[in-house]
N, C-alpha and C positions, 0 to 999 in steps of 0.2 A: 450577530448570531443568525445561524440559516434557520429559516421555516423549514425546507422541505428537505426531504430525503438525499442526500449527494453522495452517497456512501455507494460502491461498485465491485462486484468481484468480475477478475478479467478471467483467463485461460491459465494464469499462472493457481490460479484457485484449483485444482488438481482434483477434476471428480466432481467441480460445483459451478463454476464460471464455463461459459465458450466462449465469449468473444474476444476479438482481437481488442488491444489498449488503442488503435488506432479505430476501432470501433465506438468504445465503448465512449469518445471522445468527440468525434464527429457530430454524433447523433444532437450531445443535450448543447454543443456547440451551435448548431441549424435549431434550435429552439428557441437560444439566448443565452442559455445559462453559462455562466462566465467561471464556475465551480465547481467542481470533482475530487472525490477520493478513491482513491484507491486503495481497498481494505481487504485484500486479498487473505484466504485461513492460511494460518499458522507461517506464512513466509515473506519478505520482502521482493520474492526475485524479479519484480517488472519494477521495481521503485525508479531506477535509473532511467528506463528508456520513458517513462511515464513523466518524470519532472522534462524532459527531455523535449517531448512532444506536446507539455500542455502548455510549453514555454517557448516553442514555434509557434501554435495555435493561438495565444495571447491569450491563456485561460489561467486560471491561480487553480495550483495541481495540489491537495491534501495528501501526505504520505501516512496511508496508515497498517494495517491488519486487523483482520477478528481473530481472536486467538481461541484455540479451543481449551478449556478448564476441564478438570476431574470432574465425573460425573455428567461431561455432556454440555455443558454452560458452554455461552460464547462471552467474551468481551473483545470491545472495539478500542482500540485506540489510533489516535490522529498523533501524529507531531505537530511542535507547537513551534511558529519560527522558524528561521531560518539556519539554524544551525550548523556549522558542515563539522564533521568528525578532522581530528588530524590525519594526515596522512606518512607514511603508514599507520595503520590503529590495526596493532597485533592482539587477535584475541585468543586465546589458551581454549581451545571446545572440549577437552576433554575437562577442564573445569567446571566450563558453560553448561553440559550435558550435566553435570554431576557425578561422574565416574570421575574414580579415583584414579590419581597419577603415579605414576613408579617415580 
């Protein structure tokens, strides 16, 4: 279990993060710290280059997001494991959104 804070929004954070995943890794890198998340609002799009880089830099890389809820609330979630999706993994988004299909 971590004590302290490891949780980061990068630039994929749209409006809340500036810095670069090659930033935001460096830094607690030159401190020590051997653990990062990446918990960027509402979207995954730096997950790849993020597992990518914290696995050149020999750092164990957390993939997560703050998700924004009704009413303004945030939740975090981390994945847990190492799981990889199949490939292809075809997802239907006019489901995912909730709009209806013809």
């Amino acid at each position: 279990m971590y004590s302290e804070n490891c949780t980061c929004h990068s630039y994929y954070s749209f409006h809340d993060g500036a810095s670069s995943l090659e930033e935001l890794l460096l830094a607690p890198k030159e401190l020590g710290y051997r653990t990062l998340a990446l918990t960027d609002h509402n979207n995954l799009c730096g997950a790849m280059c993020f597992a990518r880089l914290t696995r050149s830099l020999d750092m164990h890389g957390i993939t997560g997001a703050e998700l924004t809820l009704q009413g303004g609330y945030h939740l975090t979630l981390l994945a847990k494991g190492q799981h990889r999706l199949p490939q292809p993994f075809p997802v239907d988004y006019r489901r995912a959104s909730g709009r209806r299909t013809q």
